[in-house]
C-alpha positions in Angstrom: -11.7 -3.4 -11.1 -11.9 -7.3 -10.6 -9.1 -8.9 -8.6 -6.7 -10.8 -10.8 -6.0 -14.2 -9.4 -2.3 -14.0 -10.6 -1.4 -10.9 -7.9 -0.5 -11.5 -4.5 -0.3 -9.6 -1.4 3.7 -9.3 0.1 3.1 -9.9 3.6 4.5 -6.8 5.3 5.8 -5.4 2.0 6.3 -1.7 1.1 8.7 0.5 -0.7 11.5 -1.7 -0.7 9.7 -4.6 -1.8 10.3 -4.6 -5.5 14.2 -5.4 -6.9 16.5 -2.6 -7.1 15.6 -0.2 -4.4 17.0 1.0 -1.2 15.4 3.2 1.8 16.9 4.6 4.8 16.1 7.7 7.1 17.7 9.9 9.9 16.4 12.6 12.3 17.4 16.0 11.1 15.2 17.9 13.7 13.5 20.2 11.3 10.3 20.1 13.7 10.3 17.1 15.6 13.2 15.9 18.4 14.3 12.8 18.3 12.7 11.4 15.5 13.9 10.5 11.9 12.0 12.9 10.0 14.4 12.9 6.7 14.3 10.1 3.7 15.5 9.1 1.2 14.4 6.1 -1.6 17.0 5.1 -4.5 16.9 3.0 -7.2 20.0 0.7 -8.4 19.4 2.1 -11.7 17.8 4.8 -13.3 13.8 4.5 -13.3 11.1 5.2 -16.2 9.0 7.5 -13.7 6.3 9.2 -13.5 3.9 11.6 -10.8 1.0 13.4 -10.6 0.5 16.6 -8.3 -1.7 19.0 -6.1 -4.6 21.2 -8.3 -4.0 23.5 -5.4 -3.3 26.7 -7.1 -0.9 27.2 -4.1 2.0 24.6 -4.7 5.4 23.8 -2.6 8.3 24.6 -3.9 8.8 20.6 -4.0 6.0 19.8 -6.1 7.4 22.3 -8.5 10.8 21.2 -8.6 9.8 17.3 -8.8 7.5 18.3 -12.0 10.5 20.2 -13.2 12.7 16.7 -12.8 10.2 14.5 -14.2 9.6 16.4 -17.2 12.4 13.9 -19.0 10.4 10.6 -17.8 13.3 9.5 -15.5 14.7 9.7 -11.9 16.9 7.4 -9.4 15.5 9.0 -6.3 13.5 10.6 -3.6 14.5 12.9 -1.2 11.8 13.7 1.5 11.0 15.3 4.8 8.2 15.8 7.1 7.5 18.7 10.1 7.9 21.6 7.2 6.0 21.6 4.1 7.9 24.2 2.4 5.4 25.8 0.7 4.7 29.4 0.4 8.4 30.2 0.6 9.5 31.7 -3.0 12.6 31.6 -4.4 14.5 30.6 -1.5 11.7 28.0 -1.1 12.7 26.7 -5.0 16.9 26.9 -3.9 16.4 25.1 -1.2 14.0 21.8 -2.9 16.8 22.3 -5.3 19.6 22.2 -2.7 18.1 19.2 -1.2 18.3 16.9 -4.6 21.6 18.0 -4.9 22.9 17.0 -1.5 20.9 13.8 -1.7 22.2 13.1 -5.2 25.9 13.7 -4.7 27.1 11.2 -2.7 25.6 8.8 -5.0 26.9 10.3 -8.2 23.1 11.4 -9.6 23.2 14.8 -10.8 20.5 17.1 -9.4 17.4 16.0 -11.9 18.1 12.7 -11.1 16.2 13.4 -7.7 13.0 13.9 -6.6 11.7 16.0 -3.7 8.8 15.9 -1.6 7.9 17.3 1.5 4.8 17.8 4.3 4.0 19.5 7.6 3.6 23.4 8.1 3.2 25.5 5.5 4.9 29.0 5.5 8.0 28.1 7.3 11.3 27.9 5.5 13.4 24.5 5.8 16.4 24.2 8.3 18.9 23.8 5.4 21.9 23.7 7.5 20.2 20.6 9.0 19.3 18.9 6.2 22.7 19.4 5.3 24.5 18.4 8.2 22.0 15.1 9.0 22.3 14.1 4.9 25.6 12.8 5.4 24.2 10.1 8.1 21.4 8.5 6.1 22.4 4.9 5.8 20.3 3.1 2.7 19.5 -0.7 2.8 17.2 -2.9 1.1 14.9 -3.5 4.5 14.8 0.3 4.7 11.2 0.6 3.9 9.8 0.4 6.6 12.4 3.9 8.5 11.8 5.8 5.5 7.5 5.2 6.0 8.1 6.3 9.3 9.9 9.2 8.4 7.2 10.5 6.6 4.8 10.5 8.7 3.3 14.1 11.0 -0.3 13.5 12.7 0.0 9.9 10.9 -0.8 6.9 14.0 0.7 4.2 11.7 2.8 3.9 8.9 0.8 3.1 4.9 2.4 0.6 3.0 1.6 -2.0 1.0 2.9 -4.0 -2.1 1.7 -7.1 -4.3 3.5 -9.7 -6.7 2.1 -10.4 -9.8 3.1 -13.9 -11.9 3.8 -13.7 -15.5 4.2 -17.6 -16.4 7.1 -18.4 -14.4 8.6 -14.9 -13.2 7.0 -12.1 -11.6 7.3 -8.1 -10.7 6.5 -6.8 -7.8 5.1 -3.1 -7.1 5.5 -1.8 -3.4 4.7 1.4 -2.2 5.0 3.8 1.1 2.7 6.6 1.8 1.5 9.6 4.7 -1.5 11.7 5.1 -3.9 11.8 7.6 -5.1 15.4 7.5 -5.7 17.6 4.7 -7.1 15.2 2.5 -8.9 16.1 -1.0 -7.2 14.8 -3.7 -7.3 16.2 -6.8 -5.4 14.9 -9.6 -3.0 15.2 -6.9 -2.9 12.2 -4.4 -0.9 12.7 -0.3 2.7 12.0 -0.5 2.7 8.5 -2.2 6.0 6.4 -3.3 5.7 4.0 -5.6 8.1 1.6 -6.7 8.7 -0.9 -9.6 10.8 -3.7 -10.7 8.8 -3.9 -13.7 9.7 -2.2 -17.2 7.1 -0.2 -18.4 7.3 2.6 -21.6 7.1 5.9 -20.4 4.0 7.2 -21.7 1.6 4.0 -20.7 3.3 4.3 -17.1 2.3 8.2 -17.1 -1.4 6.9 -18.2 -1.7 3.9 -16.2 -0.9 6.2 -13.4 -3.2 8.7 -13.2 -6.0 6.3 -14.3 -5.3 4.3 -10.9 -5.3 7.5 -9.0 -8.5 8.9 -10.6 -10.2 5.9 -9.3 -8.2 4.9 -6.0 -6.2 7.8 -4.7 -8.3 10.4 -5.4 -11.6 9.3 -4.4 -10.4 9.8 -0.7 -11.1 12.9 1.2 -10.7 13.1 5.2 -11.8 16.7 5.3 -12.0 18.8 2.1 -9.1 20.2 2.2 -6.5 19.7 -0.2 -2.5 20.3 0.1 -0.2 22.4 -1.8 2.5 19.4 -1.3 0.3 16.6 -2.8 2.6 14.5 -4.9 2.6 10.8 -5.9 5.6 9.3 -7.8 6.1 5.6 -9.4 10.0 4.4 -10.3 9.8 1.6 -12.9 13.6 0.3 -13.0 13.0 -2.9 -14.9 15.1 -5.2 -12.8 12.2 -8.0 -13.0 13.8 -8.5 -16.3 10.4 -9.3 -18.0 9.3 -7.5 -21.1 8.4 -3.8 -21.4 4.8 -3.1 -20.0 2.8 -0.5 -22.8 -0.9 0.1 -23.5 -0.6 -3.3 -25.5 0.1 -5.6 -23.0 0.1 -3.9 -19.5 -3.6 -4.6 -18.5 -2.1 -6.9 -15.5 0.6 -3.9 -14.1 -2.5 -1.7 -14.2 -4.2 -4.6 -12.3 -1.4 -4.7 -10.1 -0.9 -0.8 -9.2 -4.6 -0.6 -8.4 -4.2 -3.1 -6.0 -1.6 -1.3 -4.1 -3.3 2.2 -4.7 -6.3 0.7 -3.4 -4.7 -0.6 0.2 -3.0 2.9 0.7 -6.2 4.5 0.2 -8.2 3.3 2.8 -5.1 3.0 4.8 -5.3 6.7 4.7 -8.2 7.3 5.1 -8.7 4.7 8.0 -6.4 7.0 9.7 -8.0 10.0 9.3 -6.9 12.9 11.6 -8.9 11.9 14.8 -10.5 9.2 13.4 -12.7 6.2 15.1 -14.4 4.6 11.6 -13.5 3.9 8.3 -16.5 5.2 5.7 -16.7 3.0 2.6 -19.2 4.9 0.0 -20.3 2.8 -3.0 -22.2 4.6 -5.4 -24.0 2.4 -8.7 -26.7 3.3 -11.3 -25.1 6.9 -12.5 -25.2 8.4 -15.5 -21.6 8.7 -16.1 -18.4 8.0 -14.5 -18.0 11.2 -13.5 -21.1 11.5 -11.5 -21.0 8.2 -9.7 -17.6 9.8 -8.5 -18.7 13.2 -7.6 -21.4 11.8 -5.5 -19.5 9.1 -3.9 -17.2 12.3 -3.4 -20.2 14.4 -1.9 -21.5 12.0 0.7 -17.6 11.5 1.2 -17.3 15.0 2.9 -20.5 15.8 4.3 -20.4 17.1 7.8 -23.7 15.9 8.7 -22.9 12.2 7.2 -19.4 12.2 9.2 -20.8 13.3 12.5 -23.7 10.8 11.8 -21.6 7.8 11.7 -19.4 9.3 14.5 -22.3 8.5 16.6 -23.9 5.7 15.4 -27.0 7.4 14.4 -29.3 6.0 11.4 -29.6 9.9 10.2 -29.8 8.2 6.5 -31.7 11.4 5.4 -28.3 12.8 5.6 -26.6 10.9 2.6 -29.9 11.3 0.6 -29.4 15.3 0.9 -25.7 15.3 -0.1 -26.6 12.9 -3.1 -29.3 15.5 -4.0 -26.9 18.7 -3.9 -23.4 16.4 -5.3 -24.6 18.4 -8.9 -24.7 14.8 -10.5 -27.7 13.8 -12.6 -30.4 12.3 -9.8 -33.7 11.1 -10.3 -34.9 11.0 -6.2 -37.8 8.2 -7.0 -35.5 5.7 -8.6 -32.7 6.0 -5.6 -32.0 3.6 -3.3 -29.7 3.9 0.1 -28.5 0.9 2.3 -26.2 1.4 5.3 -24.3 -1.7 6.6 -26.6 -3.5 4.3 -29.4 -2.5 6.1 -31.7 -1.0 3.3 -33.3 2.4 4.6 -34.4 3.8 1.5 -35.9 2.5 -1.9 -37.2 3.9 -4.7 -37.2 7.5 -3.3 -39.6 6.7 -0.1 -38.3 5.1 3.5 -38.7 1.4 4.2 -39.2 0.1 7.2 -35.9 -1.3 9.1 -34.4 -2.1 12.7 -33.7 0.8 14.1 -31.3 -0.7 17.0 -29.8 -3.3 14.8 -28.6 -0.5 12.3 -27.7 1.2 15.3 -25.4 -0.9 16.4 -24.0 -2.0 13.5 -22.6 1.6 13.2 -20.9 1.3 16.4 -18.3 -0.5 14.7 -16.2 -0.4 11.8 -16.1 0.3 8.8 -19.5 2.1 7.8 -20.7 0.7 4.6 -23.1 2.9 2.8 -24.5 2.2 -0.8 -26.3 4.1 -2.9 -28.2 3.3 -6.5 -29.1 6.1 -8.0 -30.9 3.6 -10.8 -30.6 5.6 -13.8 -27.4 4.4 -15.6 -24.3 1.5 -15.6 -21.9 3.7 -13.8 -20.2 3.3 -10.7 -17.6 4.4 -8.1 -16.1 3.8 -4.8 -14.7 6.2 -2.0 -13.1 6.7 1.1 -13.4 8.9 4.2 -13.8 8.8 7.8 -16.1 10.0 10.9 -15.3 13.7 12.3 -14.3 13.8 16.2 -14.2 16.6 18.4 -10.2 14.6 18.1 -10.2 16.6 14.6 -10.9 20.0 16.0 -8.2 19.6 19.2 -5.6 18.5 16.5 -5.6 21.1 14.2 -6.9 24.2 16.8 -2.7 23.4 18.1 -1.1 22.2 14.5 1.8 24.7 14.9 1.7 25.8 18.8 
């Protein structure tokens, strides 16, 4: 999608950036000491919301309760944790994403569907209610409170994902922020991380459901660190129309979809920059498809390809690598009309090798990002996704995730 000129990047912004909200966190210790590992994000007012979830036939119990919440179109807040995912717990898993709306709704006079629930870390392991309940009561909300309640989120993150832009509309703006974890576990599939989103613009219900998972198709979802995909993917957008400007619909909202792709875009490769033992971002641009759909399922392919992750991991110009996980993506390929460049070095065209320096390409993989295109010359389609290298760091983290 080409920029728009009119949206600008909020130095330092994040969930708190738009009008309205308020963020805070506390350490509850439901896995780690010392740390705040509980959030919560509230709206002024009620929000137009909206979310998309985990395809994983396995889901938390919070991913069920949020889509239960969200089936009216509306919510005020987010509860969330990290250090248990609670997922694979049953009923009592269910009771207790319930519990948590209701404790985190009270004190602010929401009723229970009011709130949203999310939550990430191990599966299979029940959550500490009677701290959750007990460390609920010391959450302190504030309008800078972004930045605790990105931090809160985070397990095997390094950093915290935020990001937000202002867009103009004559002389007044809106502003969409947004605060996000993953690191590990990463194949989206209409189901995108944990990602917050947050609005001060008014948008109508059903274009903010569609605008959403349009900018997700194309953004959130096209980044994969491993293959995996979570049972607690969920990504939410609050809309509270404090901006003041005129409802956003399919009519008029081409610059709020503008806008949210912007953000979506920044916390995708901030994800997958930060990749579970990752040293190098991987850009893949795929042009030339015949449809959308394959330009994304092979931008997917090379995406997640052992051999093309442990390629770039070393540095080594093993192009034949992305050619083979083009040729087996099951997208419509014609191998005589495809071309592959790597850090703009071009190592393929037309189906045969060219000639190219060897050391130069060499050492331009040293470094990151890894750029690698592909034109599969047989259509007008294209698509863009994210991953990273694979590190023996990937192995050590997750041969001890729970011990």
């Amino acid at each position: 999608m080409k920029r728009d000129t009119s949206i600008t990047v909020v130095p330092g912004g994040g969930v708190c950036s738009a009008r309205g909200f308020r963020a805070g966190a506390t350490a509850a210790g439901i896995k780690y000491e010392g740390r705040d590992d509980l959030a919560l994000l509230v709206s002024d007012v009620r929000c137009v919301a909206a979310g998309v979830f985990t395809r994983n036939v396995v889901k938390s119990a919070a991913v069920q309760v949020s889509h239960s919440h969200l089936m009216n179109g509306t919510a005020q807040a987010v509860i969330a944790n990290s250090g248990c995912a609670n997922a694979c717990t049953g009923a009592q898993g269910i009771a207790d994403a319930e519990a948590m709306c209701s404790l985190a709704g009270k004190p602010l006079g929401l009723t229970t569907d009011d709130v949203l629930v999310a939550s990430t870390g191990v599966v299979g392991t029940f959550i500490p209610m009677e701290r959750v309940e007990a460390a609920i009561h010391s959450l302190r909300l504030s309008r800078d409170g972004g930045d605790k309640f990105a931090s809160a989120i985070m397990t095997t993150d390094t950093v915290r994902k935020e990001a937000a832009v202002t867009a103009k509309v004559g002389d007044r703006s809106f502003t969409i922020g947004a605060a996000a974890k993953g690191s590990g576990m990463i194949h989206p599939n209409m189901g995108t991380l944990l990602v917050f989103i947050t609005t001060d613009a008014a948008v109508e219900s059903a274009y903010l459901c569609d605008c959403l998972r349009r900018v997700v198709d194309r953004t959130l979802n096209m980044v994969s660190i491993d293959g995996d995909t979570s049972p607690s993917d969920t990504t939410v957008i609050l809309a509270n129309g404090a901006s003041g400007l005129d409802v956003f619909t399919a009519q008029n909202g081409a610059l709020f979809e503008h806008a949210l792709d912007e953000v979506c875009r920044e916390i995708a490769i901030s994800i997958a920059s930060d990749g579970e033992g990752a040293g190098k971002l991987i850009e893949i641009r795929v042009t030339g498809a015949r449809s959308l759909t394959d330009a994304r399922v092979v931008a997917r392919t090379i995406s997640t390809s052992p051999l093309v992750k442990t390629a770039v991991h070393g540095a080594d110009p093993n192009w034949g690598r992305v050619a083979c996980a083009v040729g087996r993506s099951d997208a419509a390929v014609e191998p005589d009309r495809m071309t592959i460049l790597m850090n703009d070095v071009q190592v393929m065209l037309d189906g045969v090798p060219v000639c190219f320096d060897e050391d130069l390409l060499r050492a331009s993989l040293e470094e990151s990002p890894t750029l690698i295109e592909v034109d599969l010359g047989i259509g007008g389609y294209e698509a863009t996704a994210w991953g990273c290298d694979l590190t023996k760091d990937y192995v050590t983290i997750n041969a001890s995730y729970t011990t």
